[in-house]
N, C-alpha and C positions, 0 to 999 in steps of 0.2 A: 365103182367110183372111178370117175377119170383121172389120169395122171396129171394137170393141170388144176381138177380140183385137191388132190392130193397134196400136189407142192404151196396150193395156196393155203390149205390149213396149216401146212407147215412154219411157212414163211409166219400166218398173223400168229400161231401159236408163239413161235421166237419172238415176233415183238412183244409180245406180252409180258414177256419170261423175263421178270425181274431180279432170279434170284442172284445176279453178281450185281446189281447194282452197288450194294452195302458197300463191297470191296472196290469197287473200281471208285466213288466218293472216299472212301478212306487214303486208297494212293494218291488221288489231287489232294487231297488235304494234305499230307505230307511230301508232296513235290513241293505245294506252295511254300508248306516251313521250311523246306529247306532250302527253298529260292530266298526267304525272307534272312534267314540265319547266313546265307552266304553274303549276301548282300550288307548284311550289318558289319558282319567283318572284314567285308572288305573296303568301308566305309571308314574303320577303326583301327585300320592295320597300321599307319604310321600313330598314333598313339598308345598304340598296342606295343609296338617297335621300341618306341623313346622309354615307354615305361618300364619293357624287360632290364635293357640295357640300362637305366638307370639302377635297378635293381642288382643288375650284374657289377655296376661300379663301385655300389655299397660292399658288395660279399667279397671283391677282389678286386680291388684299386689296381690301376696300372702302375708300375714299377716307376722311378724320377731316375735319373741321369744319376751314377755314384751310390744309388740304395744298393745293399747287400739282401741278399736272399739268406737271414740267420733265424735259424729257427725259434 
């Protein structure tokens, strides 16, 4: 067998050779989520924002001019 027919059984044998496909479809599926998921939140950050700190005002009101710190 010649070494040019060699390399080319090579070569079509690899295109063939489906066996990572599974996995390299699973890692774009999860690029994409996570393109999707970044994107949402960064969509919702300023109401993500207003809502903690609203949250934070409820649990710890800021102190007025004259309050005392009594337990």
């Amino acid at each position: 067998m010649s070494t040019a027919r060699a390399l080319h059984e090579t070569l079509n044998a690899f295109i063939l050779d489906e066996a990572g496909a599974t996995s390299i479809e699973y890692g774009l599926l999860a690029a994409g989520m996570a393109t999707a998921v970044i994107s949402a939140f960064s969509s919702l950050s300023d109401a993500l924002q207003q809502g903690f700190q609203g949250i934070g005002m409820l649990i710890n009101p800021p102190m007025t001019a004259g309050a005392s710190m009594a337990p």
